[in-house]
C-alpha positions as CSV (number, residue, x, y, z in Angstrom):
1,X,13.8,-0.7,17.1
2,X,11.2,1.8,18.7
3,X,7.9,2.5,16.9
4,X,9.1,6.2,16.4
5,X,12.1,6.0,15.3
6,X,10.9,4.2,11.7
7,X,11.6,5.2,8.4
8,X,8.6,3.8,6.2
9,X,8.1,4.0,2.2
10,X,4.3,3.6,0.8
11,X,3.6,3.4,-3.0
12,X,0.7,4.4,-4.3
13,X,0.4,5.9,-0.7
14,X,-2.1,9.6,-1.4
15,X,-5.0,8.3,-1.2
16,X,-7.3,4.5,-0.1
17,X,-5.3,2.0,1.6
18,X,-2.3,3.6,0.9
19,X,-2.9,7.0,3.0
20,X,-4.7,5.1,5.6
21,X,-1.2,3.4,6.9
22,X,0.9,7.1,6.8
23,X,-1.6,7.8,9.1
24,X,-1.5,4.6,10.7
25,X,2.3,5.0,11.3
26,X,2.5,8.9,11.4
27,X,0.3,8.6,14.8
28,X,3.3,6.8,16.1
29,X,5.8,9.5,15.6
30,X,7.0,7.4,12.5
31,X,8.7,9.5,9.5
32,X,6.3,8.3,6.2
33,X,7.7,8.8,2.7
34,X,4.5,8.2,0.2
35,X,5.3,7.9,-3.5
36,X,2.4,8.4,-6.0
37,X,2.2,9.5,-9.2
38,X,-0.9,11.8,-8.0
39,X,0.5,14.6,-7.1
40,X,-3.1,16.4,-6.5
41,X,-3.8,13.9,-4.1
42,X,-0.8,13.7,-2.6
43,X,-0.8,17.3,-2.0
44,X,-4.5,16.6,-0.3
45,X,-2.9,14.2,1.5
46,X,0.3,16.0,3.0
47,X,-2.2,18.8,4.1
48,X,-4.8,16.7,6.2
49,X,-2.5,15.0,8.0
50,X,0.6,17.5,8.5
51,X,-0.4,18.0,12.4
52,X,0.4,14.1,13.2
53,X,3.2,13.7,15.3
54,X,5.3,12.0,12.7
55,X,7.3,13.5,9.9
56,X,5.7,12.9,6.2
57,X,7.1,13.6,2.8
58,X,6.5,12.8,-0.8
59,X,7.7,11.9,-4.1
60,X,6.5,11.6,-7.5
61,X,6.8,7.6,-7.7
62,X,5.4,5.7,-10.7
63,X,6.5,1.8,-9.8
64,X,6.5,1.0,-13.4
65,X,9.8,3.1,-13.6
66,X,12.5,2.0,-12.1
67,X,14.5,5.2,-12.3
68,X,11.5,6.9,-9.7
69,X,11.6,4.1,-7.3
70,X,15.9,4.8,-7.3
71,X,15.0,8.3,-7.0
72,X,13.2,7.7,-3.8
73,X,15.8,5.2,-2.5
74,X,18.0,8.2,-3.0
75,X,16.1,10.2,-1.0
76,X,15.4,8.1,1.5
77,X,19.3,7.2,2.0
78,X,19.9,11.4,2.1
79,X,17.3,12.5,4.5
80,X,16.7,9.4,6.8
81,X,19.6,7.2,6.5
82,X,17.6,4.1,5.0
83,X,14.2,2.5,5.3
84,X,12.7,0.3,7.9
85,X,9.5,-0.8,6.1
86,X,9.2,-0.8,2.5
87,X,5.3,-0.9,1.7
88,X,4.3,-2.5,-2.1
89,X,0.4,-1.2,-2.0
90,X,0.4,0.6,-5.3
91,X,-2.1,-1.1,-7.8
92,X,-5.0,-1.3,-10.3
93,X,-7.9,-3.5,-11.0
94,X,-8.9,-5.4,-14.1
95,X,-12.1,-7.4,-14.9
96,X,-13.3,-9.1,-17.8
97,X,-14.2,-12.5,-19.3
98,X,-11.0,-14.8,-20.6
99,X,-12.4,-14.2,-24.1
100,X,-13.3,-10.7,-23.9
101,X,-10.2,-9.0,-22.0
102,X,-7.7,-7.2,-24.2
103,X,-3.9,-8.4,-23.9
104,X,-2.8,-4.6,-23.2
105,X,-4.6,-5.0,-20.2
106,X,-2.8,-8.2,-19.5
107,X,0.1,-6.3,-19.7
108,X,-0.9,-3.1,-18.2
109,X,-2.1,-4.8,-14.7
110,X,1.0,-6.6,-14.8
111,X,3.4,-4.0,-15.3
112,X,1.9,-2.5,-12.2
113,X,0.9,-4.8,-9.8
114,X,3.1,-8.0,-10.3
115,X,6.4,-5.9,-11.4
116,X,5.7,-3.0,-10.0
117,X,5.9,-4.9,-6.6
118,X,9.3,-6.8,-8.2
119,X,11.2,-3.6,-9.0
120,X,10.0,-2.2,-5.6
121,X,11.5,-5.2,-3.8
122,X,14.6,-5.2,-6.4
123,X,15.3,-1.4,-5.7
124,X,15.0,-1.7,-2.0
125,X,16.4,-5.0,-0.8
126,X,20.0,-4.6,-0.9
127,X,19.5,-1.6,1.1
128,X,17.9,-3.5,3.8
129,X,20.9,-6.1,3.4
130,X,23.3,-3.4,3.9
131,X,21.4,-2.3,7.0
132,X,20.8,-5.8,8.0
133,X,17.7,-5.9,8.4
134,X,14.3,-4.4,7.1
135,X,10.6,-5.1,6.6
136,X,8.5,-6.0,3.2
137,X,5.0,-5.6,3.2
138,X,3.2,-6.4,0.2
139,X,-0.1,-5.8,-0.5
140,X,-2.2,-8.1,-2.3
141,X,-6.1,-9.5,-2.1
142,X,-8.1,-11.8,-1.3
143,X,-8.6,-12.4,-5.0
144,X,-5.5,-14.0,-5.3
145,X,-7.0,-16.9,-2.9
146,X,-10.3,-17.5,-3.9
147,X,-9.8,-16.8,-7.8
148,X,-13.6,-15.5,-8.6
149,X,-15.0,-15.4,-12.0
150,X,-14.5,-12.7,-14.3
151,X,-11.7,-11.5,-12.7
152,X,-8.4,-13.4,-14.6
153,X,-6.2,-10.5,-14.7
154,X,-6.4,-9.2,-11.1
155,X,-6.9,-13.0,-9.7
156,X,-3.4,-14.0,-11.4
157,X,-1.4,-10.6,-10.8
158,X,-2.7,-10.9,-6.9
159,X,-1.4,-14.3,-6.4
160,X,1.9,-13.4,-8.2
161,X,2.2,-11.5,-5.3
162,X,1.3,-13.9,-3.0
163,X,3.9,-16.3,-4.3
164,X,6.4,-13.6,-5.0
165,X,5.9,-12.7,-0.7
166,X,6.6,-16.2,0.0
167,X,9.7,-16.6,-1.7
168,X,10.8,-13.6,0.0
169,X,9.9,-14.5,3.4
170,X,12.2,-17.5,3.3
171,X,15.3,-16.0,0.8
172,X,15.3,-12.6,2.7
173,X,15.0,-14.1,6.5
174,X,18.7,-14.9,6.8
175,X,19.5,-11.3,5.9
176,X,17.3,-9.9,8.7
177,X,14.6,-8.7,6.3
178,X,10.9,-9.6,6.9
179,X,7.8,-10.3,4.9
180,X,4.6,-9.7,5.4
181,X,1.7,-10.3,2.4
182,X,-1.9,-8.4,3.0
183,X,-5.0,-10.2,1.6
184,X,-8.1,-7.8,2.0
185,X,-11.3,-8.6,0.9
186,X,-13.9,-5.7,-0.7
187,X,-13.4,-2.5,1.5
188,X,-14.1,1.5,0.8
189,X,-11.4,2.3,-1.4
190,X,-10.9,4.5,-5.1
191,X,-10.0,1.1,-6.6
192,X,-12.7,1.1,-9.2
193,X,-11.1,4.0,-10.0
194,X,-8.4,2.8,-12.1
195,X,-10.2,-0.4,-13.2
196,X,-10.2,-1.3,-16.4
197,X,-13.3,-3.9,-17.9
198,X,-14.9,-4.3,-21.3
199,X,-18.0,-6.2,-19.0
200,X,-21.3,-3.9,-19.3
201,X,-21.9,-2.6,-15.2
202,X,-18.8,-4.6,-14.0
203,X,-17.1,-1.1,-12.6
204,X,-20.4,-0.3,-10.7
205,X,-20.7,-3.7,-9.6
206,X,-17.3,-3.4,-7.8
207,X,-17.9,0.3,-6.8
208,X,-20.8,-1.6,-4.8
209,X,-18.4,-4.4,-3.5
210,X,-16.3,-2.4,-2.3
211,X,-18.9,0.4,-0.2
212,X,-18.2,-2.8,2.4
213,X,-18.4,-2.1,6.0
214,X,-16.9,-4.7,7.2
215,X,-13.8,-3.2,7.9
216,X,-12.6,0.5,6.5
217,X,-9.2,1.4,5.5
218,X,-8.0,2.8,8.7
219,X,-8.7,-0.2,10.5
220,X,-7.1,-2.6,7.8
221,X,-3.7,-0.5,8.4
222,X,-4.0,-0.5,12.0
223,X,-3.9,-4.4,11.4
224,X,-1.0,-4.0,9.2
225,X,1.1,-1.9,11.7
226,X,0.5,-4.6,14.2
227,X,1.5,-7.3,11.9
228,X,4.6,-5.6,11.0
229,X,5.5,-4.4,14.8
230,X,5.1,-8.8,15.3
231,X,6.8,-9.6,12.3
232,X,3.3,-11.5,10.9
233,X,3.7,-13.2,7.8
234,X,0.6,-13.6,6.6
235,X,-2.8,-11.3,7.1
236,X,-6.2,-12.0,6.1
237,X,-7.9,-8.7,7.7
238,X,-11.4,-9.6,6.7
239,X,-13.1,-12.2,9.1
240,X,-15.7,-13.2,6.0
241,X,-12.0,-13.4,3.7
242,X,-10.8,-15.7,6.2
243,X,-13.9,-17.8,6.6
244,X,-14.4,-18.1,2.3
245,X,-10.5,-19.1,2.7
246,X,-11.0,-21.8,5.3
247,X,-14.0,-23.3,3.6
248,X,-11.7,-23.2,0.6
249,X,-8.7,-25.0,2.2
250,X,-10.7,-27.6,4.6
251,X,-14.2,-27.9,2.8
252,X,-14.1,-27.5,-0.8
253,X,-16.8,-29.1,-1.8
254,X,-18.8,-26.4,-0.3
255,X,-16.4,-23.5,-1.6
256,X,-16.4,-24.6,-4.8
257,X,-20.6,-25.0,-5.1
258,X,-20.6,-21.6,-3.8
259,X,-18.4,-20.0,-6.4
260,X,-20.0,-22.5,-9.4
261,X,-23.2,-20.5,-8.1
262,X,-22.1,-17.1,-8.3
263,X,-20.6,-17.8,-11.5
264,X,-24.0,-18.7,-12.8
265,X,-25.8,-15.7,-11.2
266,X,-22.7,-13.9,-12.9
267,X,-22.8,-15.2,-16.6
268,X,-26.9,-13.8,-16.3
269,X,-25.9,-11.0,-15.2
270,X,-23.4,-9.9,-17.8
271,X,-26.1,-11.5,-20.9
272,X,-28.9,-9.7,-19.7
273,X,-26.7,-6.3,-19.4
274,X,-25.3,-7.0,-23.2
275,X,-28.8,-7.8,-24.8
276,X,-30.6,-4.5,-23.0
């Protein structure tokens, strides 16, 4: 299938990450739906990149309703004829101590990025089975690998998406339809934005994390659209992500002295924030 003739759905796709790959695949002469339930942004978005050489549209998308995801399927099926590559990237962050998160946080993460990503995938898969083929590309973090302090509720719901990518990879192969999972590390995105902590200067602290150079947004989705265009399973963009990941996997000993020490440096943190 050429590169322009794809038909490509983004969640949460106005603004960050999300953005970054419509214009990623836009510069290819692909046609880029973005859902988001921003439509300020969205409209930002469809302004500052209308000249690209592909065709982009939106739709109000919120991915913990079902019926918007159906609406976009509907959408896509009327104007385009189907989808090529459906993109799960919409999501929020969470951070707090297992004794001091609130449940309806628990849940609130959850509903977004563990089942948002599920209804995407359950709205859009038999779709791509009709077709016969397709391409999944879920988006989750670095997080859900190395399982730092502090940060339960994102950890768990980033590795639900790990897990949930590799049972696709293998139940969805036979029908055609590829997989890939995305594990970035801390890059220059509006995460913090939506994140939700009861820890005293834990949403600055990740504003910080997360002015990384290492790699921007438009480079990560370049990555992305090459790991697609080679049907890549797995993608660790960040070369420090895929180091912390080795020493995990082959050298834990080290890994885990490492993270026992920034827990510490952590825990003093947070006390000397709550007693000033």
């Amino acid at each position: 299938m050429s590169q322009t003739s794809q038909r490509i759905f983004i969640t949460g796709g106005a603004s960050g990450l999300g953005r970054a790959m419509a214009e990623a695949w836009l510069r290819e002469g692909a046609r880029v739906l973005i859902g988001d339930v921003n439509e300020e942004r969205a409209a930002e978005t469809l302004a500052a990149l209308k000249d690209l050489p592909g065709e982009l549209a939106f739709q109000y998308v919120d991915v913990r309703d079902t019926a918007s995801l159906n609406n976009a399927r509907e959408w896509l099926e009327q104007q385009w004829g189907g989808l090529d590559v459906l993109v799960n990237n919409a999501g929020v962050a969470g951070a707090a101590r297992i004794d001091r998160g609130d449940m309806a946080d628990w849940d609130w993460i959850f509903d977004i990025n563990v089942k948002g990503v599920v209804r995407g995938c359950k709205v859009f898969v038999p779709m791509m089975k009709r077709q016969g083929h397709g391409h999944i590309v879920n988006i989750a973090s670095l997080a859900g690998l190395l399982n730092a302090p502090v940060m339960g509720s994102y950890n768990v719901t980033k590795a639900g998406v790990i897990s949930l990518s590799e049972t696709l990879r293998f139940e969805l192969a036979p029908f055609g339809i590829h997989t890939t999972v995305v594990c970035p590390g801390f890059f220059r995105t509006n995460l913090h934005e939506s994140m939700r902590s009861p820890e005293p200067g834990m949403i600055e602290t990740v504003d910080k994390l997360l002015a990384s150079n290492e790699l921007t947004a438009d480079q990560i989705a370049n990555m992305i659209k090459q790991a697609v265009a080679n049907q890549q399973f797995f993608l660790l963009p960040h070369k420090s992500g895929r180091r912390a990941y080795f020493f995990k996997r082959f050298v834990p000993a080290i890994f885990n002295h490492m993270m026992l020490k920034g827990a510490e440096g952590l825990r003093r943190k947070l006390e000397k924030a709550e007693n000033a």
